[in-house]
PDB file of N, CA, C and O in Angstrom:
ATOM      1  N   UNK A   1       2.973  27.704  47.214  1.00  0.00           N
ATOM      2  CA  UNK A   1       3.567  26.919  46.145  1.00  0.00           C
ATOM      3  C   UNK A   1       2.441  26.368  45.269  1.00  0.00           C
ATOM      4  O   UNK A   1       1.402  25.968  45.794  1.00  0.00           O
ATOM      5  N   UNK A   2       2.625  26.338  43.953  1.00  0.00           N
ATOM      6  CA  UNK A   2       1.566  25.782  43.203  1.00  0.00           C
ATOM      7  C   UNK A   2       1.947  24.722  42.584  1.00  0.00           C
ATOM      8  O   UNK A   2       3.006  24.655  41.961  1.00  0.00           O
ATOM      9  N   UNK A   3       0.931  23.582  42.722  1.00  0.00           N
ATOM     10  CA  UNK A   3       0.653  22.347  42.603  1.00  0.00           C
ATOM     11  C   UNK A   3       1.289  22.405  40.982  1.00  0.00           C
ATOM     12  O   UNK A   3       1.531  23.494  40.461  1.00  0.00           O
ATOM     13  N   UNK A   4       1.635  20.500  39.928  1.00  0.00           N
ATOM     14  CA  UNK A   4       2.568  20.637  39.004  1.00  0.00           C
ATOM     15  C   UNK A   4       0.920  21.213  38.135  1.00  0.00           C
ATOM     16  O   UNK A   4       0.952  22.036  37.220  1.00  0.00           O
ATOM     17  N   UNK A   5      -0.501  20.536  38.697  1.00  0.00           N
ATOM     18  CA  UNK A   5      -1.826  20.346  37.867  1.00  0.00           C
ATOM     19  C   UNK A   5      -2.080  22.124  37.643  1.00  0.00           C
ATOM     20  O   UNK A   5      -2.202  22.581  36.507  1.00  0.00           O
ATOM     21  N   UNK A   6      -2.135  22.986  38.843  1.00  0.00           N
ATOM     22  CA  UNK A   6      -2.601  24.322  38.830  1.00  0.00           C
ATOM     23  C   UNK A   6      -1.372  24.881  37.605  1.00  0.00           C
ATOM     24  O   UNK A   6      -1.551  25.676  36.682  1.00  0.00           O
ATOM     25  N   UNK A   7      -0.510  24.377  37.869  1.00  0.00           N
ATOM     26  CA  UNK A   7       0.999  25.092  36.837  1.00  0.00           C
ATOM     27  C   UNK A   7       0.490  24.881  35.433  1.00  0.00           C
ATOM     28  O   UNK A   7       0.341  25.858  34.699  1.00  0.00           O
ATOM     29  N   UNK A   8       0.224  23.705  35.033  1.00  0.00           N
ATOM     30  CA  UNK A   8      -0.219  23.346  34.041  1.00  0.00           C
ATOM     31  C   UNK A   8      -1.517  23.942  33.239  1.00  0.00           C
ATOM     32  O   UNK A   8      -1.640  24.344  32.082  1.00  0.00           O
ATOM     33  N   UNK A   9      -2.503  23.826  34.416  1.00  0.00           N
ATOM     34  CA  UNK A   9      -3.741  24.609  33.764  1.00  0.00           C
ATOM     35  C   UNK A   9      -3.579  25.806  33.564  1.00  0.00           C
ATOM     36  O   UNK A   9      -4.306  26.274  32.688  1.00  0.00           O
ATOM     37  N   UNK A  10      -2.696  26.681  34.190  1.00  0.00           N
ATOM     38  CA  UNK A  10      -2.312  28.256  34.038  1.00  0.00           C
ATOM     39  C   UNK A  10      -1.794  27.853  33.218  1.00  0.00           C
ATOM     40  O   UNK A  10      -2.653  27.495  32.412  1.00  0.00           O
ATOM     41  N   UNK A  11      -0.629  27.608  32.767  1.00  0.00           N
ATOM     42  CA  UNK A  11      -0.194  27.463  31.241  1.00  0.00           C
ATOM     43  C   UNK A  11      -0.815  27.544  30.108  1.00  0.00           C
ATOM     44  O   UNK A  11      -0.445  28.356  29.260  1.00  0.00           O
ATOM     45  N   UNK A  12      -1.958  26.639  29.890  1.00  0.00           N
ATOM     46  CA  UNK A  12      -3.012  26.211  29.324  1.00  0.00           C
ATOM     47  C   UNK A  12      -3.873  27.470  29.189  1.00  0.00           C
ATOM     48  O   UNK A  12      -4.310  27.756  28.075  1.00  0.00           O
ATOM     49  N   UNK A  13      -4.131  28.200  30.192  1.00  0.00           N
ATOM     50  CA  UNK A  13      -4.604  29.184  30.014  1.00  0.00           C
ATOM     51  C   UNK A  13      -4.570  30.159  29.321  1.00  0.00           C
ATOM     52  O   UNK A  13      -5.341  30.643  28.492  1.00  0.00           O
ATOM     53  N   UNK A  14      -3.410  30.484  29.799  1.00  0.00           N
ATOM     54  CA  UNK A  14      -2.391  31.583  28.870  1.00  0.00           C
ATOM     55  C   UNK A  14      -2.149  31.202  27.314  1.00  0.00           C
ATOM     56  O   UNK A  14      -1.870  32.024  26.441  1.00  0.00           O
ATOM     57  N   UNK A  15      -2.264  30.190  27.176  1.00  0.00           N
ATOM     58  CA  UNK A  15      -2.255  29.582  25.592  1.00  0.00           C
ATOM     59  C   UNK A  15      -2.845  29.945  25.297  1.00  0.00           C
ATOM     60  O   UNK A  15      -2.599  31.011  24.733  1.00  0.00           O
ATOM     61  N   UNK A  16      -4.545  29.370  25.360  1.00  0.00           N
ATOM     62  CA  UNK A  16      -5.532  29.524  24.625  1.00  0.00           C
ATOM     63  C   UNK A  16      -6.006  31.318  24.426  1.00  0.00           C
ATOM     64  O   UNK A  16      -6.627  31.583  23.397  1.00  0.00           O
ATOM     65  N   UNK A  17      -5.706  32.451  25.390  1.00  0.00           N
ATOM     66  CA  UNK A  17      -5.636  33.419  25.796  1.00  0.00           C
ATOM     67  C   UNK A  17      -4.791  34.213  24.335  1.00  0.00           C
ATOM     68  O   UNK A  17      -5.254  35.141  23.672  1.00  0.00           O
ATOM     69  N   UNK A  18      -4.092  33.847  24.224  1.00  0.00           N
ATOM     70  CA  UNK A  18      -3.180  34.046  23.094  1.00  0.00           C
ATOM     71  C   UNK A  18      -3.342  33.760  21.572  1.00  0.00           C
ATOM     72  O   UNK A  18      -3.920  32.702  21.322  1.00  0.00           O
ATOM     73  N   UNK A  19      -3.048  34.307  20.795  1.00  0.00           N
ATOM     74  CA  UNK A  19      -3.706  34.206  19.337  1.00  0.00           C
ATOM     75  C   UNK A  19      -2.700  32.743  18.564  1.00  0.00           C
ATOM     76  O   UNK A  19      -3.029  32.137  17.545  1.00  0.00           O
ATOM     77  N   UNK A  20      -1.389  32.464  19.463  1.00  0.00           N
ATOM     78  CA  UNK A  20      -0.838  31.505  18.954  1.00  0.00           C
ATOM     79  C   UNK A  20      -1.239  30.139  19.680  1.00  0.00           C
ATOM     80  O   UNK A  20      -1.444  29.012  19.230  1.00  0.00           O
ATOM     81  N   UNK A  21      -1.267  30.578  20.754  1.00  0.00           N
ATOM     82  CA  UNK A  21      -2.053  29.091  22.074  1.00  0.00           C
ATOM     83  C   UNK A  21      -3.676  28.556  21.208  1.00  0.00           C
ATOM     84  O   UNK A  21      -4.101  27.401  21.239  1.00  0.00           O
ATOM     85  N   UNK A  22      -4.444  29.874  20.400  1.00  0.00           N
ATOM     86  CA  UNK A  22      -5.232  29.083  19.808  1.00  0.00           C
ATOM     87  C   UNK A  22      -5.375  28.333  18.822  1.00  0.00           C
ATOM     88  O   UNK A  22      -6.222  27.471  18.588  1.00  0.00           O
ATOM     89  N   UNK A  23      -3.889  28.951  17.833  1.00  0.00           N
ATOM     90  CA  UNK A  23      -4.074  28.153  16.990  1.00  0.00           C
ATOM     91  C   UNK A  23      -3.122  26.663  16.932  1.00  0.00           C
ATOM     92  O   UNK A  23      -2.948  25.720  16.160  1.00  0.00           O
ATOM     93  N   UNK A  24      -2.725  27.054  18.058  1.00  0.00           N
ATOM     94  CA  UNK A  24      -2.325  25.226  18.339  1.00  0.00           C
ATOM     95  C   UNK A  24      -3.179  24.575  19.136  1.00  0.00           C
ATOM     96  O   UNK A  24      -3.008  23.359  19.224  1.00  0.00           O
ATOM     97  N   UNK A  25      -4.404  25.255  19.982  1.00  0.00           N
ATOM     98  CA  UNK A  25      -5.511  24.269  20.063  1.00  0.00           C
ATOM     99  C   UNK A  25      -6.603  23.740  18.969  1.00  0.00           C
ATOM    100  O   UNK A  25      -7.552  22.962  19.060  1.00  0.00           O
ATOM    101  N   UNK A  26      -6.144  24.378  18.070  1.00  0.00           N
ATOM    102  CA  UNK A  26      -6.926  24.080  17.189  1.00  0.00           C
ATOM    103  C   UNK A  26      -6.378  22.935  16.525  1.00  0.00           C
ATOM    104  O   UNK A  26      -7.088  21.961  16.275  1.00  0.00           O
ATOM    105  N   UNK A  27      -5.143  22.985  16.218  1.00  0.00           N
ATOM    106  CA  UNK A  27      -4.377  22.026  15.529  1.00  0.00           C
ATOM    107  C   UNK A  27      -4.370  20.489  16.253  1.00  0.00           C
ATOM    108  O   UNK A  27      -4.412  19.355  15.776  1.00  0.00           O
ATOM    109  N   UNK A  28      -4.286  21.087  17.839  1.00  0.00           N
ATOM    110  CA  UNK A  28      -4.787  19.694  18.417  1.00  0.00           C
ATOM    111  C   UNK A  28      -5.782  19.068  18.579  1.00  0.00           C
ATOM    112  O   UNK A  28      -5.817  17.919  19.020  1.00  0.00           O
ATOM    113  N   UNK A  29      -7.025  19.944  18.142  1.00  0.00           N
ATOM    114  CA  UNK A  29      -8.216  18.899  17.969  1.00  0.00           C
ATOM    115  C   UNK A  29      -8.192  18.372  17.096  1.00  0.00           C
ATOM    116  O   UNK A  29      -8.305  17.152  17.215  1.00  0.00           O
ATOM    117  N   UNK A  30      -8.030  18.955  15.675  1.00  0.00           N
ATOM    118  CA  UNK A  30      -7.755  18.626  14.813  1.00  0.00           C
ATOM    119  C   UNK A  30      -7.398  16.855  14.681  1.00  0.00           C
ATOM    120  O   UNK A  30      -8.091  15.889  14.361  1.00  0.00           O
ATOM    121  N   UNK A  31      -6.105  17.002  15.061  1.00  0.00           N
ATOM    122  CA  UNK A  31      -5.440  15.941  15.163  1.00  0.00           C
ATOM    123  C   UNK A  31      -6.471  15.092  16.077  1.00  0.00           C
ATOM    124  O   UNK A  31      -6.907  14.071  15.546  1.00  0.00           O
ATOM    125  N   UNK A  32      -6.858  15.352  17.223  1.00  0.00           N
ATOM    126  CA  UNK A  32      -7.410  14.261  18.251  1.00  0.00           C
ATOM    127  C   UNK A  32      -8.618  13.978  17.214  1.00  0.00           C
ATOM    128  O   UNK A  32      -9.192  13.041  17.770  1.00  0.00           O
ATOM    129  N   UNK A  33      -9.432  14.290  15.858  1.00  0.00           N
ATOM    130  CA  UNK A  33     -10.647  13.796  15.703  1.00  0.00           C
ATOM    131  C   UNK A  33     -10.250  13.098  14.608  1.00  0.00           C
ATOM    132  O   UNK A  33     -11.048  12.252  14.204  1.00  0.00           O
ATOM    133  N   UNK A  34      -8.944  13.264  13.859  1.00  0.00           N
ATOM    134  CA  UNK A  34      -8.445  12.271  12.591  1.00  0.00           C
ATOM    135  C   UNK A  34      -8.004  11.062  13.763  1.00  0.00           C
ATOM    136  O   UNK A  34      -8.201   9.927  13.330  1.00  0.00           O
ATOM    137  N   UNK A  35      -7.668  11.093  14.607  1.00  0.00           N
ATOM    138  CA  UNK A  35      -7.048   9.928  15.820  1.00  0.00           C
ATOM    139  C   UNK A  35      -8.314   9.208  15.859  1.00  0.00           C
ATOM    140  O   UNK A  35      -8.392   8.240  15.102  1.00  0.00           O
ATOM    141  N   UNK A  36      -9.167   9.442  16.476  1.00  0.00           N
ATOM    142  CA  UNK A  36     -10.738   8.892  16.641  1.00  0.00           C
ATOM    143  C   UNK A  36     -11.417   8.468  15.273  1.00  0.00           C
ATOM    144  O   UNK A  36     -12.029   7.417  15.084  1.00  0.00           O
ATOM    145  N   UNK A  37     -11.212   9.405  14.421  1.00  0.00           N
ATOM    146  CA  UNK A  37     -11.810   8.691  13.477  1.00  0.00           C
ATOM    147  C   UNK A  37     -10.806   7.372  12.652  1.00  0.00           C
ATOM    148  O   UNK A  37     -11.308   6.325  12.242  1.00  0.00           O
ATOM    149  N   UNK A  38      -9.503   7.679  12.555  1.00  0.00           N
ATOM    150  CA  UNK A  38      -8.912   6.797  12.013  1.00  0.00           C
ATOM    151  C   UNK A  38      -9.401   5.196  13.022  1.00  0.00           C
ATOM    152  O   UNK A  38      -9.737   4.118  12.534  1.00  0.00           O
ATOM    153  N   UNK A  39      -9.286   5.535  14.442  1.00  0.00           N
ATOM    154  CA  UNK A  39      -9.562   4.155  15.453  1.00  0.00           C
ATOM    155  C   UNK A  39     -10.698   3.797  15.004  1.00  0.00           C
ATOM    156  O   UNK A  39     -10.779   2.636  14.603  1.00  0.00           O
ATOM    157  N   UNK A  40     -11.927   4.680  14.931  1.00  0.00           N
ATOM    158  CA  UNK A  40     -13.388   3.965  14.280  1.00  0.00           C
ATOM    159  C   UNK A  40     -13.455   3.432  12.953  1.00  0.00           C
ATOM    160  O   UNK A  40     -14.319   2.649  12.559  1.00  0.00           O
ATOM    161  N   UNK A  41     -12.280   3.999  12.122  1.00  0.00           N
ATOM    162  CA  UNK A  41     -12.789   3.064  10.972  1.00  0.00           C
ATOM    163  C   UNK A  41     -12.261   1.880  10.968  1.00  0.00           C
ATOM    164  O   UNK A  41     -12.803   0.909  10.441  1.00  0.00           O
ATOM    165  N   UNK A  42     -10.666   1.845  11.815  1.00  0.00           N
ATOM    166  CA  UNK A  42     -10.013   0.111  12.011  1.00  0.00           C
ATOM    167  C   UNK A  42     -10.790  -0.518  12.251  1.00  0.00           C
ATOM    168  O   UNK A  42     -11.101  -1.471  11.537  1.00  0.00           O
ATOM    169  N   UNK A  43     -11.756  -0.025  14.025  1.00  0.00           N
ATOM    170  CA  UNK A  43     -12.320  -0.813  14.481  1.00  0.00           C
ATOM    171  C   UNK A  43     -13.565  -1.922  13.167  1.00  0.00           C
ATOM    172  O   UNK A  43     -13.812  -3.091  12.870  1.00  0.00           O
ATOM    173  N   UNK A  44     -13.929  -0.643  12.846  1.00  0.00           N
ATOM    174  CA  UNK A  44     -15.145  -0.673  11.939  1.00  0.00           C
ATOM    175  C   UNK A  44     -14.434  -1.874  10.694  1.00  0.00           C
ATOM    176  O   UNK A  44     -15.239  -2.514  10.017  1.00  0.00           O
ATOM    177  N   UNK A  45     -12.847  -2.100  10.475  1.00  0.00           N
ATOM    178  CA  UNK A  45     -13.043  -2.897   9.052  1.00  0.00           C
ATOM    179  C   UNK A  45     -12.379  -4.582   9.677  1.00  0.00           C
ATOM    180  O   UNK A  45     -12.184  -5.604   9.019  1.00  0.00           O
ATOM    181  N   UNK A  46     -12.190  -4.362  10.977  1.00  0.00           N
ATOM    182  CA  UNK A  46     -11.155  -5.594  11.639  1.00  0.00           C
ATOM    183  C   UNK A  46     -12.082  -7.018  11.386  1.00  0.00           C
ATOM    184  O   UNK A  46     -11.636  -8.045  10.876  1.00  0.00           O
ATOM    185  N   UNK A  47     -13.518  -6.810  11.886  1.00  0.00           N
ATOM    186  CA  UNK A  47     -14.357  -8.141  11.846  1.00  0.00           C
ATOM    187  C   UNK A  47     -14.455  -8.623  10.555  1.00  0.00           C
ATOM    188  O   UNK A  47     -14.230  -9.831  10.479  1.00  0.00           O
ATOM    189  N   UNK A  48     -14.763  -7.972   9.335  1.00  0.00           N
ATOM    190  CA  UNK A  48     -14.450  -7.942   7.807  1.00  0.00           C
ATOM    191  C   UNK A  48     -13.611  -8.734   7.092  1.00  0.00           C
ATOM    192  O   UNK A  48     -13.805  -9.609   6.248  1.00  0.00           O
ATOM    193  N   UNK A  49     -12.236  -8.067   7.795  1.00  0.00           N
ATOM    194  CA  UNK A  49     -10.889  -8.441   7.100  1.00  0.00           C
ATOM    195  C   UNK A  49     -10.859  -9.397   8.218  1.00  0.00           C
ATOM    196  O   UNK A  49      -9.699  -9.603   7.864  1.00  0.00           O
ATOM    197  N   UNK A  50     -11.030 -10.247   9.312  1.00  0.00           N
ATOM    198  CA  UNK A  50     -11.137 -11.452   9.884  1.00  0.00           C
ATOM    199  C   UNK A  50     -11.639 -12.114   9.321  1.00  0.00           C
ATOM    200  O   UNK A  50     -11.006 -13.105   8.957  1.00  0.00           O
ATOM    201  N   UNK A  51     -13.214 -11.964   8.862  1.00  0.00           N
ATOM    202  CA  UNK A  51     -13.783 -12.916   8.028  1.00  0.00           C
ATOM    203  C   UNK A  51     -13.362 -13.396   6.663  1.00  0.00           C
ATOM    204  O   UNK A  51     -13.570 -14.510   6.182  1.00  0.00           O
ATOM    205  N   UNK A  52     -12.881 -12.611   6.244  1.00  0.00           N
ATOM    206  CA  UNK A  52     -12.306 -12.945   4.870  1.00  0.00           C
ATOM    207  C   UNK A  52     -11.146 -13.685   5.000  1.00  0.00           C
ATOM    208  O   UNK A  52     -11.003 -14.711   4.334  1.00  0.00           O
ATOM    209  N   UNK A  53     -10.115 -13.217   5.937  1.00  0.00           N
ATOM    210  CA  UNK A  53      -8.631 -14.184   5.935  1.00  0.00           C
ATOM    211  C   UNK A  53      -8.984 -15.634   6.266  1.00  0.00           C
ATOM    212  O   UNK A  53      -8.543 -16.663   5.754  1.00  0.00           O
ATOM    213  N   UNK A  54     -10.258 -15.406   7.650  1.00  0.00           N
ATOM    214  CA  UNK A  54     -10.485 -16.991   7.821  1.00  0.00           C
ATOM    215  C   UNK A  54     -11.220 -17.437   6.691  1.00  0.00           C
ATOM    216  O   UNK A  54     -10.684 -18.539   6.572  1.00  0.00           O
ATOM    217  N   UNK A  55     -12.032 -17.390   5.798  1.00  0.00           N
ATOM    218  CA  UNK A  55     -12.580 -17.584   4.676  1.00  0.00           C
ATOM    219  C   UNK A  55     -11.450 -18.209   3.713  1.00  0.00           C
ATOM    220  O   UNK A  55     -11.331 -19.385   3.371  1.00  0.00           O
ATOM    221  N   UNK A  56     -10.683 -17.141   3.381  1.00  0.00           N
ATOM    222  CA  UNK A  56      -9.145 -17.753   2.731  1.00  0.00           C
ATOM    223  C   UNK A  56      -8.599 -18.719   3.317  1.00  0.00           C
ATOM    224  O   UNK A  56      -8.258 -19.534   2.460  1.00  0.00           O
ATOM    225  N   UNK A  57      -8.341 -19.054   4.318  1.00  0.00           N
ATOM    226  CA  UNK A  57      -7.250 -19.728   5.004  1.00  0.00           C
ATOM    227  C   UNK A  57      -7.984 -21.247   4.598  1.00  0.00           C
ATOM    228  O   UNK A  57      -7.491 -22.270   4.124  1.00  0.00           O
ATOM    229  N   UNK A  58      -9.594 -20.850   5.068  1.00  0.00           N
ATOM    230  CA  UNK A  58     -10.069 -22.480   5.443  1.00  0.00           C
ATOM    231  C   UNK A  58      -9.982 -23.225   4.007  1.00  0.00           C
ATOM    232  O   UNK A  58      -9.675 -24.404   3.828  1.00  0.00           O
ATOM    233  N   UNK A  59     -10.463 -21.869   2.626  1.00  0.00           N
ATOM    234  CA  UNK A  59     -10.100 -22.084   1.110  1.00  0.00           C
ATOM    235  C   UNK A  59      -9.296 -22.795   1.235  1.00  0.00           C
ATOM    236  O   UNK A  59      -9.593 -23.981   1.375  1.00  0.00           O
ATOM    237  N   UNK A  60      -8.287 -22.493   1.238  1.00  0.00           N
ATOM    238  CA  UNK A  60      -6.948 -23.039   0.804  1.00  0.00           C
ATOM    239  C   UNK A  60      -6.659 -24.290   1.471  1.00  0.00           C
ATOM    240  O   UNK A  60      -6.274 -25.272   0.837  1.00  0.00           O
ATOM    241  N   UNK A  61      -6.816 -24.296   2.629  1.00  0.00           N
ATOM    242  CA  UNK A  61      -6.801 -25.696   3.851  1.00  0.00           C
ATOM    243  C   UNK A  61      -7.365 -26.911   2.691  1.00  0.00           C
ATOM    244  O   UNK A  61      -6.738 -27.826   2.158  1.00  0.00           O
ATOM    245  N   UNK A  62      -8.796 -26.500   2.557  1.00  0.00           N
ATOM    246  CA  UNK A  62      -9.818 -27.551   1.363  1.00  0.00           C
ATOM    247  C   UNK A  62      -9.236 -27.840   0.802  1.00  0.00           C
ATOM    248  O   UNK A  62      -9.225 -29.062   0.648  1.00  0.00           O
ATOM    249  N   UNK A  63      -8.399 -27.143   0.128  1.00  0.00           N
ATOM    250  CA  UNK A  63      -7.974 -27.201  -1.486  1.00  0.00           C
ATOM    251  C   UNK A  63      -6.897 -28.340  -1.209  1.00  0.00           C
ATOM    252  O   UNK A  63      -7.300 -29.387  -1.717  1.00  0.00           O
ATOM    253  N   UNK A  64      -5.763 -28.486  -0.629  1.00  0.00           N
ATOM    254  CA  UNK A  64      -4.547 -29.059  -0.062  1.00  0.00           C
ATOM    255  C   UNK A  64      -4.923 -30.268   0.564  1.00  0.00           C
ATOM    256  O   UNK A  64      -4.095 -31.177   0.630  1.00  0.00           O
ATOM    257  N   UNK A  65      -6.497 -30.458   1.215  1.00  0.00           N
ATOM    258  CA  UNK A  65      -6.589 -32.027   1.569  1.00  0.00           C
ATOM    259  C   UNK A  65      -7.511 -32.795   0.854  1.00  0.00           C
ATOM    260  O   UNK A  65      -7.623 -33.999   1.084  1.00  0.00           O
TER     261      UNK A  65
END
């Protein structure tokens, strides 16, 4: 009997093996490096756009007392 992991990687196999299995691995990297890059640039603008809202907020706080 073969394990659900061995089922899977044979699957996998046979994909990539195939002229259509490659071009949906391709499509899935694809996708996995716009995923990664989209997460690095959030990461990359979050401290930014923190500083600025608290910047605004405390603005406005001033302004009102």
């Amino acid at each position: 009997m073969i394990s659900g992991i061995s089922k899977f990687l044979f699957r996998l196999q046979v994909l990539i093996l195939r002229q259509e299995g490659q071009d949906l691995v391709e499509y899935a990297l694809v996708v996995a490096l716009i995923g990664f890059g989209a997460t690095a640039a959030i990461s990359g603008i979050t401290s930014p756009l923190k500083n600025g809202f608290l910047g605004f907020s405390s603005g406005i706080s001033s302004a009102y007392h």
